[in-house]
C-alpha positions in Angstrom: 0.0 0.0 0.0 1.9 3.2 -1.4 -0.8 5.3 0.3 1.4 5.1 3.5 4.5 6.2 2.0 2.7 9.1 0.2 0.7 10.2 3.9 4.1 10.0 5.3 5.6 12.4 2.8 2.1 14.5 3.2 2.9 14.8 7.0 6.6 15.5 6.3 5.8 18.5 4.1 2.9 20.3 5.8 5.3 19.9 9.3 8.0 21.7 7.2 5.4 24.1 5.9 4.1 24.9 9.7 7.6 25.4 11.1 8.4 27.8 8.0 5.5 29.9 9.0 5.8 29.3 12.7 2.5 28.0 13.2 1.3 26.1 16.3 -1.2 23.3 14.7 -2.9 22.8 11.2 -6.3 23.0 11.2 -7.3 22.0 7.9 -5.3 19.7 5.0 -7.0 19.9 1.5 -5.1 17.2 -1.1 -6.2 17.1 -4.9 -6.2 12.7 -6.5 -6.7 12.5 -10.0 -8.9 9.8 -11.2 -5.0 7.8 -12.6 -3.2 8.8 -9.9 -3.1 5.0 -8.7 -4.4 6.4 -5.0 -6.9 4.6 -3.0 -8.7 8.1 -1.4 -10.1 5.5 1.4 -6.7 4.1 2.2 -5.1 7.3 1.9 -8.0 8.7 4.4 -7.1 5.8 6.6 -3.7 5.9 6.4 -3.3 9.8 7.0 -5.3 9.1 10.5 -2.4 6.7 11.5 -0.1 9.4 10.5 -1.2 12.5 12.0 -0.8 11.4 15.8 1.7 13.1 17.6 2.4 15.8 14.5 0.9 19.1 13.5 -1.5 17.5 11.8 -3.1 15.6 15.1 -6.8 17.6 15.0 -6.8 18.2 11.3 -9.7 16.7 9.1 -8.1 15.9 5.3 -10.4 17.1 2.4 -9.4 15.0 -0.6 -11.1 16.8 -3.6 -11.2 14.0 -6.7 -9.9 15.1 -10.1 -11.7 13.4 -13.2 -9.5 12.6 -15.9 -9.4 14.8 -18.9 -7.6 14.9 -22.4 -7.3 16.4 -25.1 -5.9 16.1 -28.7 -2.1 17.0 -29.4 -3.2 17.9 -33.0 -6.6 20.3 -32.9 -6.3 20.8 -29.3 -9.9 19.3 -28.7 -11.1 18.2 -25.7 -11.8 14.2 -26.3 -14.7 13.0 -24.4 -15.1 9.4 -25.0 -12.0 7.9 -23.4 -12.0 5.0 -24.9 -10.8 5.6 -27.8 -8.3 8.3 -26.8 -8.2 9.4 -30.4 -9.7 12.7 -31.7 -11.8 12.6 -35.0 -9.1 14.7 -36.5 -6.6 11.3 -36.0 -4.5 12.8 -33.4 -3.8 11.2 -30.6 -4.9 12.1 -26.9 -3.0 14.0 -24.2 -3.5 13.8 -20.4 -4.2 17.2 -19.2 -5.7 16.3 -15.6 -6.1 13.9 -13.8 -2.8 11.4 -12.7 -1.7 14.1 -9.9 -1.6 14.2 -5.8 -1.4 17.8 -4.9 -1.1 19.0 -1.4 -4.1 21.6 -2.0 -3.8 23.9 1.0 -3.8 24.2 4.8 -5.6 26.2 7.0 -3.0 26.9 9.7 -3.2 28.4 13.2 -0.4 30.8 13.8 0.9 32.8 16.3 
């Protein structure tokens, strides 16, 4: 389960992120998942509660706001809607625009 090793990088960064801005706990953690990012959002929910004990992070809820896939054609510039194909009427092939990334969204910090 990778989700473990990317809540554990998660925790790492927001901690360096508090100390940067001398904040006394995080309040709020907001993560973006694209739909081919490979992340289970339930075990990355689950693993980020094993994770936050004893950090910053201990009282903080995490938001993970989903990111649907989306692609478009490297010849017309299109948007291609039916994915299975992946090919654009024009013959040119698809391009991932959105939707394979884990982004630390924002945090809601309490500072002093």
């Amino acid at each position: 389960m990778h989700e473990y090793s990317i809540v554990q990088a998660l925790v790492d960064r927001i901690e360096h992120e508090a100390r940067a801005r001398g904040a006394r706990s995080v309040e709020r953690v907001v993560v973006r998942i694209g739909d081919l990012s490979g992340v289970d959002a339930e075990l990355l929910q689950t693993a980020y509660l094993t994770f936050r004990d004893r950090t910053v992070c201990e009282h903080a809820p995490l938001e993970i706001a989903r990111v649907e896939a989306e692609w478009a054609c490297t010849g017309c510039r299109r948007r291609i809607r039916d994915h299975s194909s992946l090919r654009c009427g024009c013959g040119g092939a698809a391009q991932l625009l959105q939707g394979d990334e884990i982004v630390l969204e924002s945090l809601e910090m309490e500072v002093a």
